[in-house]
C-alpha positions as CSV (number, residue, x, y, z in Angstrom):
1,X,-20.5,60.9,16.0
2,X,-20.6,59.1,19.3
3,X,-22.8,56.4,18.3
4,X,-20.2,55.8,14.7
5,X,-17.5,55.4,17.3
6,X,-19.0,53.3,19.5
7,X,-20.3,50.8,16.6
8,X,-16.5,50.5,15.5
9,X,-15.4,47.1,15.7
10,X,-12.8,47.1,19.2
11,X,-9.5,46.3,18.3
12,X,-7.3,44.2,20.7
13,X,-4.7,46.2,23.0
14,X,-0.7,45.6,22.7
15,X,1.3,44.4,19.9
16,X,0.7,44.8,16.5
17,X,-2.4,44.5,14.2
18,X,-2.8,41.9,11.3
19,X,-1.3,44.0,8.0
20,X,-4.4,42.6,6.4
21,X,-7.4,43.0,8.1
22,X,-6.0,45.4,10.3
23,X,-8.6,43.8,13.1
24,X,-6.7,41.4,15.0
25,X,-3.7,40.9,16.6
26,X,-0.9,39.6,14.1
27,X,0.4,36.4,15.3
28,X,3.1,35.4,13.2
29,X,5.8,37.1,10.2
30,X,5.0,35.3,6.8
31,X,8.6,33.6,6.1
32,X,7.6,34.6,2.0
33,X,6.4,37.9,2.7
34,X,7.4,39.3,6.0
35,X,4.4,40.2,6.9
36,X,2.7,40.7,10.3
37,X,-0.6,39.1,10.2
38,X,-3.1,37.1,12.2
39,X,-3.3,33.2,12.4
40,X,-7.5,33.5,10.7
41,X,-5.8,35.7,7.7
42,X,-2.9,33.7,7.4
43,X,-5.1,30.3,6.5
44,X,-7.0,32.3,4.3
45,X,-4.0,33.6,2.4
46,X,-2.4,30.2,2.6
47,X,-5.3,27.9,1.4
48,X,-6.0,30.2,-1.2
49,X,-2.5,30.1,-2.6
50,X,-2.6,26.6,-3.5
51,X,-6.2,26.9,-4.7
52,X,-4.6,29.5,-7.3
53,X,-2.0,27.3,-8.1
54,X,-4.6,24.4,-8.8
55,X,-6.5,26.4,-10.6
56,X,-3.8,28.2,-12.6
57,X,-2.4,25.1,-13.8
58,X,-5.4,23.0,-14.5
59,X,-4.2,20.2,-12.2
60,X,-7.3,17.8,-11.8
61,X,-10.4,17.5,-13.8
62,X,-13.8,17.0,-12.0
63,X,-14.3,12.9,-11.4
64,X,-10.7,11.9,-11.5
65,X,-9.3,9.8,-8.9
66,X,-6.3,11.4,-7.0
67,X,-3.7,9.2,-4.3
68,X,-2.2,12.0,-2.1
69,X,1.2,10.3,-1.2
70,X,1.6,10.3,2.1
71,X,4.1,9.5,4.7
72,X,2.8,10.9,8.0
73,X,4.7,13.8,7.5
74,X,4.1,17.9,7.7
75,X,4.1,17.7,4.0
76,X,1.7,15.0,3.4
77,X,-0.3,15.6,6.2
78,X,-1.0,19.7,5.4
79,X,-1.5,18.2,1.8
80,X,-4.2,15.7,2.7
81,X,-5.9,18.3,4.9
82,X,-5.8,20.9,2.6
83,X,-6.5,19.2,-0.3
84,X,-9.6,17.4,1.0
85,X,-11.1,21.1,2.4
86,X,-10.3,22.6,-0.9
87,X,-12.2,19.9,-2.8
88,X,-15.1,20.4,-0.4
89,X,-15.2,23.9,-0.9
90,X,-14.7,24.8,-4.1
91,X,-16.5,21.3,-5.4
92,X,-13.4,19.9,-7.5
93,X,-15.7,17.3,-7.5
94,X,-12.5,15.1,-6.8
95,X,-12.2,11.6,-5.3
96,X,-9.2,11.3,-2.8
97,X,-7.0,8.3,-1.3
98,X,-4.2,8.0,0.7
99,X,-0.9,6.2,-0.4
100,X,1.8,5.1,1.8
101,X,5.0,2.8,0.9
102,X,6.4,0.9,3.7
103,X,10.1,1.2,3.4
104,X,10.6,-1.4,6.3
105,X,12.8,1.2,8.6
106,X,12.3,-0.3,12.1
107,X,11.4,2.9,14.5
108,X,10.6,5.1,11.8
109,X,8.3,4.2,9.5
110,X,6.4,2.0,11.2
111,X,5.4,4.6,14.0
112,X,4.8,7.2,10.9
113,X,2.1,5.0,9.4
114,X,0.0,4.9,12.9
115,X,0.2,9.0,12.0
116,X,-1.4,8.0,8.6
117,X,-3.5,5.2,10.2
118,X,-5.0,8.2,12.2
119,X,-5.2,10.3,9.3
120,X,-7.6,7.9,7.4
121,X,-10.1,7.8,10.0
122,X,-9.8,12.0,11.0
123,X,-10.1,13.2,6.9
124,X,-12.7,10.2,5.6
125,X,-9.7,9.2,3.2
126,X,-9.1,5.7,2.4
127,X,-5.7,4.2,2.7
128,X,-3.7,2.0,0.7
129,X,-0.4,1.1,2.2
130,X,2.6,-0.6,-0.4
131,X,5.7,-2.0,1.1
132,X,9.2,-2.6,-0.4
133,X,9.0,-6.4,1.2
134,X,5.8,-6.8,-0.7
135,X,7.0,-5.0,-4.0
136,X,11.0,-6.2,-3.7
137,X,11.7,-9.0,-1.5
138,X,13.4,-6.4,0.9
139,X,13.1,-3.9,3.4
140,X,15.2,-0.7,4.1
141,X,17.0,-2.5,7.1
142,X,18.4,-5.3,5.6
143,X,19.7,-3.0,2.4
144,X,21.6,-1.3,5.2
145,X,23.0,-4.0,6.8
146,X,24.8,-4.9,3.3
147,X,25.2,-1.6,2.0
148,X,26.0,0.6,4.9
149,X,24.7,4.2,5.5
150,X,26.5,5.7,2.8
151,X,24.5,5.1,-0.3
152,X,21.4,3.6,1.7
153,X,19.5,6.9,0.2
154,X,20.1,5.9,-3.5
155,X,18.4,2.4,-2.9
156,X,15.3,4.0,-1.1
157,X,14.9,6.8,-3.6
158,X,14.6,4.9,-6.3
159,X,12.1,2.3,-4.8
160,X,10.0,4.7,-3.3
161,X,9.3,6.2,-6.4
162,X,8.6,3.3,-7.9
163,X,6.4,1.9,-5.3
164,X,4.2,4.8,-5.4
165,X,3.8,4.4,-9.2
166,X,3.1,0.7,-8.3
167,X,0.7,1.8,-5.5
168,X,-1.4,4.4,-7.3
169,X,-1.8,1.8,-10.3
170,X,-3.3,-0.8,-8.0
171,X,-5.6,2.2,-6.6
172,X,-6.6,3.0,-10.6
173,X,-6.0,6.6,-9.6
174,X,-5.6,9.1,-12.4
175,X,-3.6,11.4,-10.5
176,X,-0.8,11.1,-7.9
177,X,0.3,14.3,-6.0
178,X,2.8,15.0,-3.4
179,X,3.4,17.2,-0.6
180,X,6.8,18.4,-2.3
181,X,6.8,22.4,-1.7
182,X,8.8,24.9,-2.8
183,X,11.7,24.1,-0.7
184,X,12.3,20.9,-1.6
185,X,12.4,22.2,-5.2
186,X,14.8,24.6,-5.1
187,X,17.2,22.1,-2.9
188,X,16.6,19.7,-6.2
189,X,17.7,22.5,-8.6
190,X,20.5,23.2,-7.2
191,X,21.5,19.4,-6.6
192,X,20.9,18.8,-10.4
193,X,23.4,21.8,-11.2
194,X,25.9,20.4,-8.9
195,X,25.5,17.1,-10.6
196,X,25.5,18.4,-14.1
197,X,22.1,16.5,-14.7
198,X,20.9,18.4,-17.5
199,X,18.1,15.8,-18.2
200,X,16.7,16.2,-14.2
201,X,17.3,20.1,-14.6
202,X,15.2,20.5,-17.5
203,X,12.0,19.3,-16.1
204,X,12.5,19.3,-11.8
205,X,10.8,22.4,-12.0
206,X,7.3,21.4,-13.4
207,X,4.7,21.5,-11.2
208,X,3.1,18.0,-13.3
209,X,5.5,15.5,-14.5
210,X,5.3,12.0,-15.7
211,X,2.7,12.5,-18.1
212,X,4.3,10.5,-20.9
213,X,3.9,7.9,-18.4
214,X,2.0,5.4,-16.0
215,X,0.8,8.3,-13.6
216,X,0.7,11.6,-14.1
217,X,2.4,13.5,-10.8
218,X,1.6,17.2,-8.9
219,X,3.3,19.4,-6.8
220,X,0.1,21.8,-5.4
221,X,2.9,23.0,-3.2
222,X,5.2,23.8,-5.7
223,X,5.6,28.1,-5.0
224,X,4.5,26.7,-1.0
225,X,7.3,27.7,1.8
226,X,8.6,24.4,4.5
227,X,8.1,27.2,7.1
228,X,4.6,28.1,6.0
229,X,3.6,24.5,6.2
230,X,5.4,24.0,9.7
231,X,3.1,27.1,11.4
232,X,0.6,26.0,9.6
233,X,0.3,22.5,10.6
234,X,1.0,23.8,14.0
235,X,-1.7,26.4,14.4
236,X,-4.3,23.9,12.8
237,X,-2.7,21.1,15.2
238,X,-2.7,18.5,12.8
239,X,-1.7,15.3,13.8
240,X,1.8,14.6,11.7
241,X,5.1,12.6,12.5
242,X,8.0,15.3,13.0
243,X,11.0,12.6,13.5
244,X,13.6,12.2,10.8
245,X,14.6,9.0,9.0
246,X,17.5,7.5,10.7
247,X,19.3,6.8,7.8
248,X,19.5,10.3,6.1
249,X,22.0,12.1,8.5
250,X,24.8,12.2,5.6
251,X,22.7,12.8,2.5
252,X,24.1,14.5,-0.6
253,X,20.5,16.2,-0.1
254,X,20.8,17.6,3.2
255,X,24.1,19.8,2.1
256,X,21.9,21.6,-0.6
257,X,19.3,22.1,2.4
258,X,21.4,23.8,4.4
259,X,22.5,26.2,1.9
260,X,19.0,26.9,0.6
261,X,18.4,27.7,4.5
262,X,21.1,30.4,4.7
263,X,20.1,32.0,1.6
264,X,16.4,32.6,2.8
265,X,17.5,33.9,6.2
266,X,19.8,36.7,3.9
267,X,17.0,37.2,1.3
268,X,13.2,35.3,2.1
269,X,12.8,35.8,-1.8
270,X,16.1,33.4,-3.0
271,X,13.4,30.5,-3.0
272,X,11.4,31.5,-5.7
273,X,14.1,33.0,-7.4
274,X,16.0,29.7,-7.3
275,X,12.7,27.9,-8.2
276,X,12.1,30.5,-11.3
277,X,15.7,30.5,-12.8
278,X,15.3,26.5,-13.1
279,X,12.4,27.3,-14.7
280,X,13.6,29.5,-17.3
281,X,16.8,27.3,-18.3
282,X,16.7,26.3,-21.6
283,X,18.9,23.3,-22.6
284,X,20.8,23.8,-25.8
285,X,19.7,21.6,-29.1
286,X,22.9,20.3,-29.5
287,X,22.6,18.4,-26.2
288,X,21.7,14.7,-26.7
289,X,19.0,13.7,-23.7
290,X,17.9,10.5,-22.6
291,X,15.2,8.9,-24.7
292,X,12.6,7.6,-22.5
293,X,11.5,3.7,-23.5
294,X,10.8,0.8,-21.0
295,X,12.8,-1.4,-18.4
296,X,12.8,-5.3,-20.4
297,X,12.8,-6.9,-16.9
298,X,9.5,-5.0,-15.3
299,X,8.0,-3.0,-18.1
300,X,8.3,0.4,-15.8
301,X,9.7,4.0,-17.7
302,X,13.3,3.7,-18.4
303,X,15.8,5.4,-20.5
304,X,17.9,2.1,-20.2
305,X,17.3,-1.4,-20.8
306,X,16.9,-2.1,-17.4
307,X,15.6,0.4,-15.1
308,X,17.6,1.6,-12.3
309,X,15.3,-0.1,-9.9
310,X,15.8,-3.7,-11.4
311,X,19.4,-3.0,-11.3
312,X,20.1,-2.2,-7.8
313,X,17.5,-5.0,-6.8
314,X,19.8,-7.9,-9.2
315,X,22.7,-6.3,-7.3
316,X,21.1,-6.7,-3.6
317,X,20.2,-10.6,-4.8
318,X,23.4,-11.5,-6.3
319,X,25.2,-9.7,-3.6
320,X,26.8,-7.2,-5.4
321,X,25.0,-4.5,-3.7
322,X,27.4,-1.6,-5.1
323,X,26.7,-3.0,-8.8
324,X,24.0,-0.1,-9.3
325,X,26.0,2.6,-7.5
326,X,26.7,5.4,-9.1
327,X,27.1,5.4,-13.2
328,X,29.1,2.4,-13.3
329,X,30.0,0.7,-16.4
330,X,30.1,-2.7,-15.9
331,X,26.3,-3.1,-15.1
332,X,25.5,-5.0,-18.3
333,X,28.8,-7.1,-17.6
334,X,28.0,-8.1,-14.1
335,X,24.1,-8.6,-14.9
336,X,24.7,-11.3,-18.0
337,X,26.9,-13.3,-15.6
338,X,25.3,-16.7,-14.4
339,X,26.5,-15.7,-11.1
340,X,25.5,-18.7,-8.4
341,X,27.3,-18.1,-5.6
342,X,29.6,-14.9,-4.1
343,X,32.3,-14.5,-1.8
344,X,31.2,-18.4,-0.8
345,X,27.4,-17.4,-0.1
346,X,24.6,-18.5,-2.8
347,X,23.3,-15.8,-4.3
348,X,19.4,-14.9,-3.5
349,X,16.7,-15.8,-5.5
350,X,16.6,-13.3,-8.5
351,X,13.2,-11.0,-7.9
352,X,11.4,-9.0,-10.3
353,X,11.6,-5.3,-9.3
354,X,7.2,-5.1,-8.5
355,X,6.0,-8.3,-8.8
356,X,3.2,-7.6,-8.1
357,X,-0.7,-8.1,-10.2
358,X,-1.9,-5.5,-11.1
């Protein structure tokens, strides 16, 4: 009896013990689950999540070629990490880059990108960096100085996305993913009720869209918590870039954020009930949706005949910067005009929204 007490593994004094393993010291309360466990339990629990949700969803095939988009981030950089041990371990048999798009924000994402520079070297990833100069003819501080902080985000949203399709092309990837997790999706299913954007509603929830075109995307932290990724990230020490853009203060975005925040200190749970209720929307077969085609200016998906990116861009070079604002109705007016100069200035030389060979 003495001897089966004194081979009993010693447990640690004060505090309490790891729900799971009962053997260590909890050193943190799971934001999804409330529970008290240990930091070696809660990377095993965490890591094995997304490898479920890999898994579960069949989101890579063995051989493909997979950009991780990355901006330096918590996100990105837990993604990369992640992804890369995941792949190692449980032999995806997976070849991974890192993409970046250089937005040209002066004090922001220039000192980001060192944090993916660093990244490259510490995970063995290579890097491919895109920039909006390169792609558009423009960075995000001279859109600002003509547009102004209030619909700066509209501009950059829509040129990111396209840059990172343009950026994974040029990297002949077969899949892109992103470090979008489950708070981020909830925050867009909301903002898509809000907006009455039945077309975004019906599909912001899957964890793989674009498959009808160029490049397939993922969401491996689709079901993932912010908070989860934060303690991780910070127990692992990871090297990522914690500032916020300087031009986001006032975004639409950040309302739905806050909300989203006060809901999961009342009920942890409302994020993946928000996430499943988007999921389980069904749009009625009387409503008329979007049919997806092709932008005639740059060849990229549209459901118009240009695509929003090729619009805002003619409205920064003629500019009219406000042109692709909102769902205006004079776009095809304004856009057929042989428009050489504007309020006494000549109008810039027209560029095609990414120009770039491919």
């Amino acid at each position: 009896m003495a001897s089966e007490v004194a081979e009993e593994t010693p447990k640690p004094r004060g505090g309490r013990f790891c729900t799971l393993c009962n053997a260590r010291r909890a050193a943190l309360k799971r934001p999804k689950t409330l529970e008290q466990i240990c930091k070696e339990c809660f990377y095993e629990v965490f890591e094995d999540e997304i490898h479920r949700v890999i898994v579960d969803n069949n989101l890579f095939k063995r051989g493909e070629r997979v950009a991780i988009g990355a901006s330096g981030g918590k996100d990105s950089t837990v993604l990369a990490y992640v992804l890369s041990e995941l792949n190692r371990r449980h032999d995806y048999g997976l070849d991974l880059f890192l993409l970046s798009v250089d937005e040209g924000i002066t004090g922001y994402r220039d000192d980001s990108l060192e944090t993916v520079k660093r990244n490259e070297i510490q995970y063995g990833l290579p890097l491919k960096v895109v920039s909006y100069k390169q792609l558009y003819g423009w960075t995000m501080d001279e859109i600002v100085k003509l547009i102004g902080l209030k619909n700066n985000c509209t501009f950059c949203g829509v040129f990111r996305r396209q840059a990172l399709d343009r950026g994974a092309t040029l990297l002949k990837v077969d899949k892109l993913v992103t470090g979008h997790n489950a708070d981020d999706i909830a925050e867009t299913v909301l903002l898509n009720i809000l907006r009455g954007d039945i077309a975004r509603l019906s599909r912001c929830t899957f964890i793989t869209t674009g498959e009808d075109g160029p490049i397939p995307r993922c969401k491996p932290f689709k079901y993932t918590y912010e908070k989860e990724i934060v303690m991780y990230a910070y127990f692992k020490r990871l090297d990522y870039f914690s500032t916020e853009c300087i031009y986001s203060p006032n975004a639409y975005r950040g309302f739905a954020r806050e909300f989203i925040k006060d809901l999961e200190r009342i009920r942890p749970r409302a994020i993946l009930d928000i996430i499943k209720s988007g999921e389980d929307f069904r749009i009625s077969t009387t409503t008329k949706m979007p049919e997806q085609g092709n932008c005639e200016r740059c060849g990229y998906i549209s459901s118009q005949k240009w695509c929003k990116a090729c619009v805002l861009l003619e409205g920064l070079n003629r500019g009219l910067p406000k042109m692709g604002i909102g769902r205006s109705r004079g776009i095809d007016n304004e856009r057929n005009k042989d428009v050489k100069e504007t309020n006494g200035t000549k109008s810039l030389e027209s560029k095609q929204c990414g120009s770039l060979d491919f």
